[in-house]
N, C-alpha and C positions, 0 to 999 in steps of 0.2 A: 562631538566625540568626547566621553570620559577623560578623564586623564588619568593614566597609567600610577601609580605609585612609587615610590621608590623601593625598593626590593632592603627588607630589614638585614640587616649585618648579624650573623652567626655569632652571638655574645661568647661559643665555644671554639674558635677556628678549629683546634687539636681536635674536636670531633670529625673532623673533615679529612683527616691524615689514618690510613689505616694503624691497627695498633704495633702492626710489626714493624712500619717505616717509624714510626714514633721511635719505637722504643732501639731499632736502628741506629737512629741520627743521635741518640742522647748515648748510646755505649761509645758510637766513634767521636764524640765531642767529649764524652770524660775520661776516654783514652786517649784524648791530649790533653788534658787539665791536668790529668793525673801525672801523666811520663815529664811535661814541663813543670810543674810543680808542687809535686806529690799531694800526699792525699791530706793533709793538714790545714795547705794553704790554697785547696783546691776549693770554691766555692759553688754551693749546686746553684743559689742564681744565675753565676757566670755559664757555668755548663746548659742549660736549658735555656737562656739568651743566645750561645751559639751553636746551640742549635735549631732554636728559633718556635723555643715554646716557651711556658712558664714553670716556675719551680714547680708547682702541681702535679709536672707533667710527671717529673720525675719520682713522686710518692707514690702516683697512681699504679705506674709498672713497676721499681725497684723498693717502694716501703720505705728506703731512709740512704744514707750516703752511705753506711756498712753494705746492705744490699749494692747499690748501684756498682759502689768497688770491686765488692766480691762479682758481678755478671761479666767485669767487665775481663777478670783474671780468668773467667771460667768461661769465656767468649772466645780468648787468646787459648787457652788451653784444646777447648775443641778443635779449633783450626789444627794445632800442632801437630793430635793426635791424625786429623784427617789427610796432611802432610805425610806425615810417617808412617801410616797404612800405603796409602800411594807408593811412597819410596818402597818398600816393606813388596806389594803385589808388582811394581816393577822388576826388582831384584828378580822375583822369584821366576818371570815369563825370561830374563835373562840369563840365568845363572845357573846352567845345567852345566857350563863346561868349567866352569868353578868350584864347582860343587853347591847346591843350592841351601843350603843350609849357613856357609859360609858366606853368600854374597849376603842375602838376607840380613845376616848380623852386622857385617862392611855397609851396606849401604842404609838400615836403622842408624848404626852408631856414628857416620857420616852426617844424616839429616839431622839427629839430635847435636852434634856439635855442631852445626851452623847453625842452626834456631839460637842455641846458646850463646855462639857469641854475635848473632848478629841481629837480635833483640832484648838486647841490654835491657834497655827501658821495661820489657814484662820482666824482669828477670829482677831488677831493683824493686818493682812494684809489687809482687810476692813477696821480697824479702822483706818490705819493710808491714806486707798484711801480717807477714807470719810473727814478725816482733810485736805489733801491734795486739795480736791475737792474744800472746801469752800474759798481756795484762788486761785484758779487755775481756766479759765473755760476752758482750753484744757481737764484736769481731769476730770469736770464736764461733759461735754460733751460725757464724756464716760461712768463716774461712774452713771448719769439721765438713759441710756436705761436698766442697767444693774438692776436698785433696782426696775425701772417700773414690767420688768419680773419675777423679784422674785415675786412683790405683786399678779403679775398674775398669777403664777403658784399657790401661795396659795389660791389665789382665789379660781379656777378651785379644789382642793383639798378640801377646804371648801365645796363646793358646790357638791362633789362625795360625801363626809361624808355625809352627807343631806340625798343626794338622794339613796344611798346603807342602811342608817339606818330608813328614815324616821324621825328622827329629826324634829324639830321644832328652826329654825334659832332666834336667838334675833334679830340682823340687818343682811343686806344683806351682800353676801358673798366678796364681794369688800370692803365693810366698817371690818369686820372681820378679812381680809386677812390684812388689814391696822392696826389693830391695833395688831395682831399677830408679823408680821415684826419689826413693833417699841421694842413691847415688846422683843422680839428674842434678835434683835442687843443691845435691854440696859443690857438685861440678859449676852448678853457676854460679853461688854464691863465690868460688875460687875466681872465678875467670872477672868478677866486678871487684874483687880484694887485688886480685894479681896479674890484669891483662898479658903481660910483660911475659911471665912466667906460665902460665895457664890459657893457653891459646885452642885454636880449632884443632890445632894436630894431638896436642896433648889429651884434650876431653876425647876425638875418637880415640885412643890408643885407649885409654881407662875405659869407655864403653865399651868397645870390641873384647878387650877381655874380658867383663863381666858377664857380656852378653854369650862369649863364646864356651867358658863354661857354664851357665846355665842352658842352653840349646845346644848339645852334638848331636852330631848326624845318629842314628839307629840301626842298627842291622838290616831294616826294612826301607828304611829312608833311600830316597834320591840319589844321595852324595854316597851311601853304600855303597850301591848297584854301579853307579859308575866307576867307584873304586875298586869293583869287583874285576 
């Protein structure tokens, strides 16, 4: 009988891992290289070691350690938003005897203070892209597409609130979403300057009124009609 061969070794492993788990396992191993030691002294051999590719790997999906940074803030960011929609369609199936217009704003401006203070780590790690950025324009370059999409995404959230409660908008929902964002990021940049001082209670109260005059209820709205 022949003898069999020895079956040759894949010179590629990483061909063998789909590209979604690839590029999976190297966002959640550089969002711990990054949060334990920022993004300076963060090395992409180390990062592709634990997560058990080669630095390659990490060219081939993110292009450079600007890219990989920036996926990794705008990875953390999706989630957020998808959190806060959640909170945002719960409120709303609840909050007819509140007036729904209201919960909605109470329970947004809730979920955004606890993300804030209870992911520090994204929240230092923005801070230091955005300094980064304003001497950098390799940084910029990345960190511009990444805040564009947040404003959108708030946007588009704004403008669901509206349309699910019937609200009555103060400005459009792109002007809104713009001053949301700003507010957000000084909100946490306070809360990592001044934990003490700037806590979860503090950040809702400043949300909720920002958020409560830009969204009143409408003549037509929900929270009208029950008011009626």
């Amino acid at each position: 009988m022949p003898s069999i061969p020895d079956p040759v070794p894949d010179p590629d492993p990483v061909r063998r891992v789909p590209r979604s788990e690839v590029r999976r396992r190297l966002l959640a191993a550089a969002a711990r290289a990054f949060a334990g030691r920022g993004y300076d002294d963060s090395r992409l051999e180390d990062i592709a070691r634990d997560a058990g590719f080669t630095k390659g790997a990490v060219y081939s999906n993110f292009g450079s350690k600007h890219g990989l940074f920036g996926a990794v803030l705008a990875a953390g960011s999706d989630a957020e938003n998808d959190n806060l929609m959640a909170a945002i369609r719960h409120a709303d199936a609840d909050g007819a005897a509140a007036g729904v217009a209201d919960a909605v704003t109470a329970f947004a401006a809730r979920a955004v203070a606890n993300r804030i203070v209870g992911d520090v780590e994204h929240g230092r790690l923005g801070l230091e892209f955005a300094a980064r950025a304003a001497r950098d324009e390799g940084t910029r370059a990345v960190l511009t597409p990444i805040r564009r999409a947040q404003r959108a995404a708030a946007a588009r959230s704004i403008a669901e609130v509206v349309e699910r409660t019937g609200a009555r908008p103060a400005v459009s929902p792109e002007l809104a979403a713009l001053i949301v964002h700003c507010l957000t990021n000084g909100l946490s940049n306070e809360h990592i300057a001044d934990p003490d001082e700037i806590g979860a209670a503090e950040v809702e109260r400043a949300l909720s009124a920002v958020l409560s005059a830009l969204i009143t209820p409408g003549p037509g709205s929900k929270d009208a009609k029950g008011d009626a």
